[in-house]
N, C-alpha and C positions, 0 to 999 in steps of 0.2 A: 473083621473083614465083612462078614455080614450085614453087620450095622451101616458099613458103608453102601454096601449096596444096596440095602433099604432106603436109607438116607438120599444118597443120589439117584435111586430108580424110583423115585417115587411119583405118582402121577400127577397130570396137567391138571387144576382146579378148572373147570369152566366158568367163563366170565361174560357177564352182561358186555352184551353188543351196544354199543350206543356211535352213532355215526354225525360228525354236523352236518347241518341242511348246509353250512358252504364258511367261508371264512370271518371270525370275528370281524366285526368294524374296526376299521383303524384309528386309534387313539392320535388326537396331535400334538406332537411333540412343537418344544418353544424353539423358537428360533435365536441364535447368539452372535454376538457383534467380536469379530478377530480382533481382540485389543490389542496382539502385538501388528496389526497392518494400521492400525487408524491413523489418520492424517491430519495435522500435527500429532508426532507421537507424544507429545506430553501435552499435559493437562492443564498448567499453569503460563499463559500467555502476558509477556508485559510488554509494552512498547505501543500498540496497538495507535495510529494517531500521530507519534512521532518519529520512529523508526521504521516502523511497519507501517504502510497505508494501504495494503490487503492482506485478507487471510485465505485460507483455503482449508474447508472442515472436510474430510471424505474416513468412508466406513468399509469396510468389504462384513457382507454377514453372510452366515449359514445357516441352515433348516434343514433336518433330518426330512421333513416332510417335501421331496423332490416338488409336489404340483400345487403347493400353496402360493399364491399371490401377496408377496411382500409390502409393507409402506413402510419409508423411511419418513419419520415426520421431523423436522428441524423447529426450537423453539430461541428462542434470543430473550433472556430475561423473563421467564415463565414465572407467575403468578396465582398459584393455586387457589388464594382469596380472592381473585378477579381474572378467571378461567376464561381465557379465548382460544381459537383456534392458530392451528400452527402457522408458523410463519411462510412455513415451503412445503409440501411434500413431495415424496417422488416415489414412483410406484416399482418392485421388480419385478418381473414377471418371471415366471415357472420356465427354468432351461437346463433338460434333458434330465440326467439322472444323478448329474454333481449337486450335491450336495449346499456348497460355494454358489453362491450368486457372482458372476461376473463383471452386473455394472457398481461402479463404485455412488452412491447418492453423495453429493457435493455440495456445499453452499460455498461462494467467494463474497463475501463481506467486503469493501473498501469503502474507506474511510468517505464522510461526508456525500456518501451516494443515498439517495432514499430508500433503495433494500435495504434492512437490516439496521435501517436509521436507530435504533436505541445503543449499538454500539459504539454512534457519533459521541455520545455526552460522556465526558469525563469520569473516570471513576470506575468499579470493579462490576464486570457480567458474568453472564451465564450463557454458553451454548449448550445445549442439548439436542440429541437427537434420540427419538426412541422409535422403534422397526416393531410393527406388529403383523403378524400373521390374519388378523379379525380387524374388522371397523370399532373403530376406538368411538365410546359416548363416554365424553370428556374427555381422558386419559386411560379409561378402562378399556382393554380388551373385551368385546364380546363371544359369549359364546354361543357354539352351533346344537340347535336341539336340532336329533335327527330320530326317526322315527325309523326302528328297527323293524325287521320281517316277521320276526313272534309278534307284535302288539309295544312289544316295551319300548319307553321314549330314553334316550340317552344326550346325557349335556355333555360336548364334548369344547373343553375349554379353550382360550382366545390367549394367547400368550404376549406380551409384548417386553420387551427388555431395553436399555438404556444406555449413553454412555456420555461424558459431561465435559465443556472444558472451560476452564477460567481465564477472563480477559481482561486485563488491565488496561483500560483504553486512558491516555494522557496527549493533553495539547503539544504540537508540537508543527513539523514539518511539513504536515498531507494538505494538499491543497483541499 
């Protein structure tokens, strides 16, 4: 009995005070494309040209980071050995405290229009869209050097994520 009472009445150690001057900086998290909302839900398109003479790509994305400024970039047969700029972009802007961005970024392809003309030629493409939170140099996300309140510089990284669909474009019926 004793022992317990030693044991549990035992005194507070004193501890080093240390207080922060105010809150960490905010690390940024990536932003992610809802694969079960994307538009068409599957990935492998055939007809493109003869059955189909439009398409319609649409995305819904999220971002932990509520007041980031989004870009949706849409690419049509992208070529990493002969690197251009995107075909479309479309910008989201920062709304309210969801999470969910509301507009959906779109591209509608139809057959034989001059948007999107590399889907006209016969044969198998590539759509892509990749959502970055930073200005993409090339396809690279950039990152944000910020200069902390102690002196210290902090690289806080540029995230960008992707999602891809296959198009089987064949001659056929599309004017």
């Amino acid at each position: 009995m004793g022992t317990a009472v030693w044991v549990l009445g035992g005194c507070v150690l004193p501890q080093d005070e240390y207080y922060l001057d105010g809150l960490p900086f905010p690390r940024n998290d990536a932003p992610r494309i809802v694969e079960n909302l994307v538009q068409p839900p599957y990935r492998i398109l055939r007809g493109f040209g003869s059955t189909r003479c439009e398409l319609e790509f649409s995305i819904i994305v999220e971002d932990p980071n509520v007041g980031d400024t989004l870009t949706a970039y849409w690419y049509v047969d992208y070529d990493p050995n002969q690197p251009r700029g995107a075909d479309r972009e479309v910008t989201l802007l920062p709304k309210g405290n969801d999470p969910r961005r509301d507009e959906r970024p779109t591209i509608k392809p139809i057959f034989n229009s001059a948007e999107f003309s590399r889907l006209n030629t016969p044969g198998d493409h590539v759509v892509e869209v990749v959502v970055s939170d930073r200005a993409l140099q090339g396809r690279v996300p950039q990152a944000d050097i910020v200069q902390l309140p102690n002196g210290d510089i902090l690289t806080n990284p540029g995230y960008a994520t992707s999602y891809v669909w296959f198009v089987r474009t064949e001659q056929g019926n599309c004017p």
